[in-house]
N, C-alpha and C positions, 0 to 999 in steps of 0.2 A: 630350562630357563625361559623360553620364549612360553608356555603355557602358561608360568605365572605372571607374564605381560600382558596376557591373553585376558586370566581371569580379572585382572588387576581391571585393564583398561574396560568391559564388560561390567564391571561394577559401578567406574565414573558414571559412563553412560548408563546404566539404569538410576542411577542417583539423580545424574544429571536432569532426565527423564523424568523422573516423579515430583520434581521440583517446577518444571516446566522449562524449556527451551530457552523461553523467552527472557529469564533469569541473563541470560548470557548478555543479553544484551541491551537491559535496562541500566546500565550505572552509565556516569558520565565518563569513565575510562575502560576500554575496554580492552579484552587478552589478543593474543595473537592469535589464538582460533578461533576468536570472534571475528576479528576482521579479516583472518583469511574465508573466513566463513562466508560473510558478505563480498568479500571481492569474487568468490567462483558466486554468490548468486547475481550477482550487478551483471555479470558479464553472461547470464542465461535470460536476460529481457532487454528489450530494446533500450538505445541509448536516453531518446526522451523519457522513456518513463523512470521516473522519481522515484522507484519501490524503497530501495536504502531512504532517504529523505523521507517519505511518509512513516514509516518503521519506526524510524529514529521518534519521529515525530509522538505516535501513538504510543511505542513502548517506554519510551524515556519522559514523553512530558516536554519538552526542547520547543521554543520558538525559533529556534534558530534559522529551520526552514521553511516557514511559511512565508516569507514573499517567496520564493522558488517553487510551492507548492500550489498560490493563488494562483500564479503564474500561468503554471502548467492545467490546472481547473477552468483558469477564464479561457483560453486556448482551446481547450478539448469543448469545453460549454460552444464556443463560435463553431466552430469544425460539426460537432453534431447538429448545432440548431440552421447548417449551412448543408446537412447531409440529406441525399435525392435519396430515395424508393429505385430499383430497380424500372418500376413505370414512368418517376420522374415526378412522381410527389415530394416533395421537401417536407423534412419531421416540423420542422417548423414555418408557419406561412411568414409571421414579420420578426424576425431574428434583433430586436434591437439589444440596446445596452441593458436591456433587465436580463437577458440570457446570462450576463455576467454574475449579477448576482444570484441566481440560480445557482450558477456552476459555485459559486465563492459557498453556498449555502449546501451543498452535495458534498464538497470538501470536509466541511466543517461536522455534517453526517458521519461521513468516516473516522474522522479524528476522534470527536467525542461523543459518537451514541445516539446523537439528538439534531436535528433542525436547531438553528437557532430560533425560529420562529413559524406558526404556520403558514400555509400553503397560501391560504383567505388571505390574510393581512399581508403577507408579501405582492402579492397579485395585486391586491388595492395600491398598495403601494407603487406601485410600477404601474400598474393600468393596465394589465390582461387580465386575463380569463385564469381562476384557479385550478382548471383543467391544466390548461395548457403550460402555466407556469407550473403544477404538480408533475406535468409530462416530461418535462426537458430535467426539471431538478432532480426526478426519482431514478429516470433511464442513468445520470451521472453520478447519481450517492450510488446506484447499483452495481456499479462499472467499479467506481474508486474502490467500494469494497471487497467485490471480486480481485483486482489487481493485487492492492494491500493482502488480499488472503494468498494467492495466488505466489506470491515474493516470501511471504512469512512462510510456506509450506517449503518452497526451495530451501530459504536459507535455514528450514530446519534438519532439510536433506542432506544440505552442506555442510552443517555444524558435525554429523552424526560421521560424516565422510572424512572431516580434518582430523577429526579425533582418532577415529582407526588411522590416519595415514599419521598422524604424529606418534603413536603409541607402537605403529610395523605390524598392525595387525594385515593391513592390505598396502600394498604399492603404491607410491601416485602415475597418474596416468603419463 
């Protein structure tokens, strides 16, 4: 009896699998092992960071959390463009309110693929240098993606773990 649970549940998961992960968790309703899925990955990264909310965000399409997500970009934009060198260099010499839009423009990287606009015409816009407005926007689209990747890899570790412990192939812990 427990083998044909075995191959049974080893079949979802390789279906589930070739379908991609991510499948689980694009509809606007989602199962119990979706969201037990995300609650063991929410609780394996720190409480500020957003990874469910940005997820949501990129896999479903959902405005729902982008104030909570500029939020957390204009935040992290201030915090790096405020961050010393070991020697006591600052990444950024005059940190003002275009660091905002930078971090708002890094976000927006991650979400959908693209800058909203370039480096040059942002910079003019704001009145710095497009190095330097390239330098603060690219080090946070680079960051938000690695994280975003970073949460999608857990909670795809976590999907594959709910499933064996819902189906008795392994214990929970």
């Amino acid at each position: 009896m427990n083998a044909a649970v075995e191959v049974q549940a080893d079949y979802q998961v390789r279906s589930i699998r070739e379908r991609g992960l991510d499948i689980l968790f694009a509809g606007d309703r989602l199962s119990d092992t979706a969201l037990s899925a995300a609650l063991l990955a929410e609780r394996r990264f720190d409480i500020a960071f957003p990874g469910w909310k940005l997820y949501r965000t990129i896999i479903n399409g959902t405005d729902a959390y982008r104030p909570d997500l500029n939020a957390y970009a204009i935040g992290l934009g201030r915090e790096l463009a405020g961050a010393q060198t070991a020697r006591g260099r600052r990444f950024v010499r005059d940190g003002g309110p275009w660091v905002s839009l930078a971090a708002l423009d890094a976000m927006e990287r991650c979400i959908s693929g693209s800058f909203p606009d370039s480096a040059v015409a942002r910079a003019e816009m704001v009145g710095v240098t497009d190095k330097t407005y390239s330098r603060v926007r690219n080090a946070l689209a680079g960051g938000f993606i690695a994280g975003f990747e970073a949460f999608r890899a857990e909670l795809h570790t976590c999907v594959i773990r709910v499933i064996h412990i819902d189906t008795g192939q392994i214990r929970a812990a």
